[in-house]
Structure formats: structure tokens, C-alpha cells
C-alpha positions as CSV (number, residue, x, y, z in Angstrom):
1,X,0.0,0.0,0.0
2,X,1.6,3.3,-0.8
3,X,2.3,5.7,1.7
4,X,-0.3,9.0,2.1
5,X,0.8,12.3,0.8
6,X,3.0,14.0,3.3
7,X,3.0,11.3,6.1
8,X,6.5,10.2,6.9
9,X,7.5,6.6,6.8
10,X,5.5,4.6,9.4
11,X,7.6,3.6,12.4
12,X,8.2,-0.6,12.3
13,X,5.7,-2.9,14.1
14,X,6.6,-5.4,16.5
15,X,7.8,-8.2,14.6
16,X,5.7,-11.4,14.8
17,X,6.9,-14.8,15.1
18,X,5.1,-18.0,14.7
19,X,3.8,-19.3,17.6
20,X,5.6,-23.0,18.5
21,X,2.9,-25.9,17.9
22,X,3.5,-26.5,21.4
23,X,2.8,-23.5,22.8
24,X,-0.6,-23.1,20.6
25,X,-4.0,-23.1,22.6
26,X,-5.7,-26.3,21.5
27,X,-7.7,-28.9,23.3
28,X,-6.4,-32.0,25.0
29,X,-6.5,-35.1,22.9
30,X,-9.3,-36.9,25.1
31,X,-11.4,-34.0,24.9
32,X,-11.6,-34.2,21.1
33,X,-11.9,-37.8,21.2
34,X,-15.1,-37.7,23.4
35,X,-16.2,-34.7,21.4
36,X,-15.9,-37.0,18.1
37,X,-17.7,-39.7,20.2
38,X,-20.7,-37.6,21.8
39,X,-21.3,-36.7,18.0
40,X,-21.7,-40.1,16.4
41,X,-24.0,-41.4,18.9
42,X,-27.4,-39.5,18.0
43,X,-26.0,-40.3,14.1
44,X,-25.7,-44.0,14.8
45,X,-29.2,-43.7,16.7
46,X,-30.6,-41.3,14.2
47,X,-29.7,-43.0,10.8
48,X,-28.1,-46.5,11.6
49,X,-24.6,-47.7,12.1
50,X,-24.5,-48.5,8.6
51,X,-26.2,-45.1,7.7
52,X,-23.1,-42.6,9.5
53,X,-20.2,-41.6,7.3
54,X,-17.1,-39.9,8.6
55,X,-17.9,-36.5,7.1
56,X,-21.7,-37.1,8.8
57,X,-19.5,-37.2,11.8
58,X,-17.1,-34.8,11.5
59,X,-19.9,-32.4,10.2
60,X,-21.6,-32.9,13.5
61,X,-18.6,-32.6,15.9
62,X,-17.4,-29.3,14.6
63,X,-14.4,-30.6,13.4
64,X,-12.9,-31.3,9.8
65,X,-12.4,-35.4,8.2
66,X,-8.9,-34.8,8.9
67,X,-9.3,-34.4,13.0
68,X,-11.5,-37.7,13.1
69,X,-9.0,-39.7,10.7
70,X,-6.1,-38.3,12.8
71,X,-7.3,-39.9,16.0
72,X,-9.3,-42.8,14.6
73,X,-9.4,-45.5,12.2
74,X,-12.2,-45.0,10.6
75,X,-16.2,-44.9,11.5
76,X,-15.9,-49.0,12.9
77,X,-13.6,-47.8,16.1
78,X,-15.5,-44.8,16.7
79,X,-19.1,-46.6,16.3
80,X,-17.1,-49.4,18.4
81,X,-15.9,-46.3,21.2
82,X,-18.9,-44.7,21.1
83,X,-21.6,-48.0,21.9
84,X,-18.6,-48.6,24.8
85,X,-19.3,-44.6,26.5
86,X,-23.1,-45.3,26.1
87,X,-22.7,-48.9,28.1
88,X,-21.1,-47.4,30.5
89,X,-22.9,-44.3,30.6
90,X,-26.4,-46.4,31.2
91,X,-25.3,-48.9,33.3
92,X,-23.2,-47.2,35.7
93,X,-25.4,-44.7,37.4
94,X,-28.3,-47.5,37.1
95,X,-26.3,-50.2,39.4
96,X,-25.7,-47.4,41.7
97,X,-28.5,-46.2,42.4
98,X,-29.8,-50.3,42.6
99,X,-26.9,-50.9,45.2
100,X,-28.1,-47.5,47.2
101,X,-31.6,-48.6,48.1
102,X,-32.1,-49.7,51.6
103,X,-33.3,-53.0,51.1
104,X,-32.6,-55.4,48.6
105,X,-36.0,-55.6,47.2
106,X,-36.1,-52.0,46.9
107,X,-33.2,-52.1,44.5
108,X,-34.4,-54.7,42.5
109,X,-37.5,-52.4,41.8
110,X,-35.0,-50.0,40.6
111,X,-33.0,-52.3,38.2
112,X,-36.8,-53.0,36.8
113,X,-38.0,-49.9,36.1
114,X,-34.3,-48.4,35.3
115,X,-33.9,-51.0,32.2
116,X,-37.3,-50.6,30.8
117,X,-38.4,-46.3,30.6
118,X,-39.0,-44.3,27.9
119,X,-35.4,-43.2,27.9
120,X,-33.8,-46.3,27.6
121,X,-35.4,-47.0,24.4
122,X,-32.4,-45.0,22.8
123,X,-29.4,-47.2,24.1
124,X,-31.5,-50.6,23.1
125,X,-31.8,-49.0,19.4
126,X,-28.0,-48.1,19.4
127,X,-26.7,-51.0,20.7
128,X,-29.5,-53.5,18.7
129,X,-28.6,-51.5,15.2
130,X,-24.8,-51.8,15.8
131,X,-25.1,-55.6,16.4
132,X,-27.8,-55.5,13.1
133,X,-25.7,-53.6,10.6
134,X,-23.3,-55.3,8.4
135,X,-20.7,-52.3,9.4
136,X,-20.7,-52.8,13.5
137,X,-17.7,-54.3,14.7
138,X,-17.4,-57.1,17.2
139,X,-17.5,-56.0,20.6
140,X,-13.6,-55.5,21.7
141,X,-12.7,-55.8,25.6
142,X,-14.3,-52.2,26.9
143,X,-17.6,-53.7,25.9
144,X,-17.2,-56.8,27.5
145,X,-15.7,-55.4,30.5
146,X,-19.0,-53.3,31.0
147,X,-21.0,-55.9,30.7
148,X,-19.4,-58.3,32.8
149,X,-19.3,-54.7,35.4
150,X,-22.8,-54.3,35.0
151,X,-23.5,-58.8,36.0
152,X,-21.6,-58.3,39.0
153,X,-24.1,-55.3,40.2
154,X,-26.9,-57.3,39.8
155,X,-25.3,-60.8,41.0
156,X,-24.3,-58.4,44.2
157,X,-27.7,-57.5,44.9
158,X,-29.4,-60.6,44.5
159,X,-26.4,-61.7,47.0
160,X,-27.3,-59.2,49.5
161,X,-30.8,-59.7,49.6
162,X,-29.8,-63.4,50.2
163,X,-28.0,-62.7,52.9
164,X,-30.8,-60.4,54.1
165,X,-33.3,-63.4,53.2
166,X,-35.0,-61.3,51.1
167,X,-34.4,-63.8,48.3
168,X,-34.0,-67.6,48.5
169,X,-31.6,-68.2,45.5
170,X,-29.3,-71.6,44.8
171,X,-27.1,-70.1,42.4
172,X,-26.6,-66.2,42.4
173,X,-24.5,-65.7,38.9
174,X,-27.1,-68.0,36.9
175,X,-29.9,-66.4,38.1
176,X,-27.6,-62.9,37.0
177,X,-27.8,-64.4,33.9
178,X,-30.4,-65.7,32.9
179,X,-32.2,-61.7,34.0
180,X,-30.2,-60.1,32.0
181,X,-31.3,-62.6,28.9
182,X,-34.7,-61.9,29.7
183,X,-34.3,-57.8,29.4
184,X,-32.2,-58.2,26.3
185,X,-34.7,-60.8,24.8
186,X,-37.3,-58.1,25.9
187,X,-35.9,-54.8,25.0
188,X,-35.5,-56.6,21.2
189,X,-39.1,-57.6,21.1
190,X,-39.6,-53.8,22.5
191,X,-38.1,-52.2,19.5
192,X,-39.0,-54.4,16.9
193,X,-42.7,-53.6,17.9
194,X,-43.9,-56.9,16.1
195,X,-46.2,-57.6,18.3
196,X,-46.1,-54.4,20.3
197,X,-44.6,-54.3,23.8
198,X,-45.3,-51.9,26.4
199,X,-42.8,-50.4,28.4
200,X,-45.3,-51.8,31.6
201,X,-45.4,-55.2,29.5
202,X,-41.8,-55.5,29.8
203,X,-41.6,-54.6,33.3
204,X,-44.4,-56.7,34.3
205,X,-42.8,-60.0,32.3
206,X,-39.4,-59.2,34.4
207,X,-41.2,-58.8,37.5
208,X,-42.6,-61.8,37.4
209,X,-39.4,-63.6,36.4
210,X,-37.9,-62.1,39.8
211,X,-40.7,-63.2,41.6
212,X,-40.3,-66.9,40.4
213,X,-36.5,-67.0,40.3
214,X,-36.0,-65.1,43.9
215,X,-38.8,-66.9,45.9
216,X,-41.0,-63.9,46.3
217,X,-44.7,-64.2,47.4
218,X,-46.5,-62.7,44.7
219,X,-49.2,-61.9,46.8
220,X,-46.6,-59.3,49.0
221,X,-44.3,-58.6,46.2
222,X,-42.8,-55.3,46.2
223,X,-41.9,-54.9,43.1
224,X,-44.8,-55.8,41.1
């Protein structure tokens, strides 16, 4: 730009220098991770795991193709990551709040109606659809590990109200078992609608599983 009539040469600015890449303001590796994550869940609900594209993913964490491919392999490991956070996520706060109650028939109440709400339906559709689509990868070790977290709650509280003798059960991890068949069997049957079940349907069917395979007096039962 040329200098304005009669103005003298303008003094020299400071002179700038390139900030190191290590001194740049930029957020911690987890944090964009989990960012990347949070976004693809609603996709993979939305649209399907087979449906979600890494631009679809990108577009939605605020970030460019690059960032995702930079810290992942591609949309397998981040539909695999992601289904691990919402495991986790759900069954977490759930068993705690079941091992909080009082009594052990007061958490069982809480494992019945925490598995089967209008909320829920959302992680059975994620975790259903991943399983369903030709895309979703086999479930590595975090997966597992949840799960196997999440069998141990409920084994510990049909333990306890054993002890209590609140329940009369022979053996404690079948019985963890074969329950949490029964609300995978019915959360399946929930979302494929075909016939329709009822979010009361499906507690109702588990309720009376509990009742049979804990010794409970239907008549008195709590949690029915």
C-alpha cells in the first residue's frame, strides 16, 4: 500500500513470530476424542450404524475429516468407542442407584424400572442396530468389561438380599444371567414392535421372572 501524501515513513511494528505448535492453545486429545464420540452417537441412533459416514460425523462434531481420521481409524472404532461410552454411561449410574436402596427388594424395583423407561429405548436401538448392521464391529474388551461390570451389580444385589433373606436363590450368577437374557430378549421384542410391547409389558414380564427366580410371594411382592 503506498504511503499517504505528506505522512513520513511509518515507524516498524513489532515483529511477529510463529507461535511453537506447542505453545498453541488447542484442546487435549481426550477432549476431542469424546467430542468426536458424543457426536456419532445420535447419528448411529438417528440413521443407523450402517447409515453414519465420517464427514456425517465430523460435520456434527465441529471438526474437519482430517481431525476424526487423525485420531481414529475410521467410522468401525468410533461406532465401536462410542456404543462402549453409552454402556457405560447407562449402566453405571443404574447399578448405583440399585446398590443404594435400603433394602434389597427396593433395588431390585430400581434395576426394573431403570432397564425398561422411555429413555432407555435410545441405548437398546444403538446398541441392537450396531449388532444388526453389516458395518458394526465385534464388541472389543471395553464392551465386554462393561457388561461383565454391569453382571456383577446385579449378581451383588441378589447376593445381598440373600444374605438379608429377602431372596432364596441356589445359584446367584445363573440367576444374574439368565435376567439379564430376559431384558435383552425383551428390549429386542420392545423395539421391533412386532407384536407391540409396552414399556409396563416389559416390566411386568421381568417382575414376574424375579418373583419366580427369587422366591418372592407374589401376593406381597414389592416390586410388582
Amino acid at each position: 500500500m503506498e504511503e499517504q501524501a505528506g505522512a513520513g515513513p511509518r515507524p516498524p511494528g513489532p515483529k511477529r513470530r510463529a507461535v511453537a505448535p506447542d505453545k498453541r492453545t488447542r484442546q487435549p486429545t481426550e477432549v476431542r476424542r469424546r467430542l468426536i464420540l458424543e457426536a456419532a452417537v445420535p447419528l448411529v441412533t438417528e440413521h443407523g450404524a450402517g447409515g453414519v459416514g465420517l464427514r456425517d460425523i465430523a460435520r456434527a462434531a465441529g471438526v474437519s475429516v482430517g481431525t476424526v481420521t487423525y485420531h481414529f481409524g475410521g467410522v468401525r472404532e468410533i461406532i465401536s468407542e462410542a456404543v462402549s461410552i453409552e454402556i457405560d454411561g447407562y449402566y453405571r449410574p443404574l447399578g448405583e442407584r440399585m446398590l443404594s436402596r435400603p433394602t434389597a427388594v427396593e433395588g431390585l424395583e430400581v434395576l426394573v424400572e431403570g432397564v425398561f423407561n422411555p429413555e432407555t429405548d435410545r441405548h437398546w436401538r444403538l446398541w441392537f442396530d450396531t449388532w444388526a448392521s453389516v458395518s458394526a464391529p465385534v464388541p472389543d474388551s471395553r464392551q465386554h468389561r462393561r457388561y461383565e461390570d454391569w453382571s456383577d451389580r446385579v449378581a451383588e444385589l441378589i447376593r445381598r438380599g440373600r444374605e438379608s433373606g429377602e431372596f432364596s436363590c441356589e445359584d446367584v450368577e445363573e440367576t444374574a444371567v439368565r435376567c439379564a437374557a430376559l431384558v435383552d430378549g425383551l428390549a429386542l421384542r420392545r423395539l421391533r414392535g412386532a407384536p407391540p410391547l409396552a414399556i409396563d409389558q416389559a416390566r411386568s414380564h421381568l417382575r414376574r421372572f424375579l418373583t419366580s427366580e427369587l422366591g418372592l410371594k407374589p401376593a406381597a411382592d414389592p416390586v410388582r
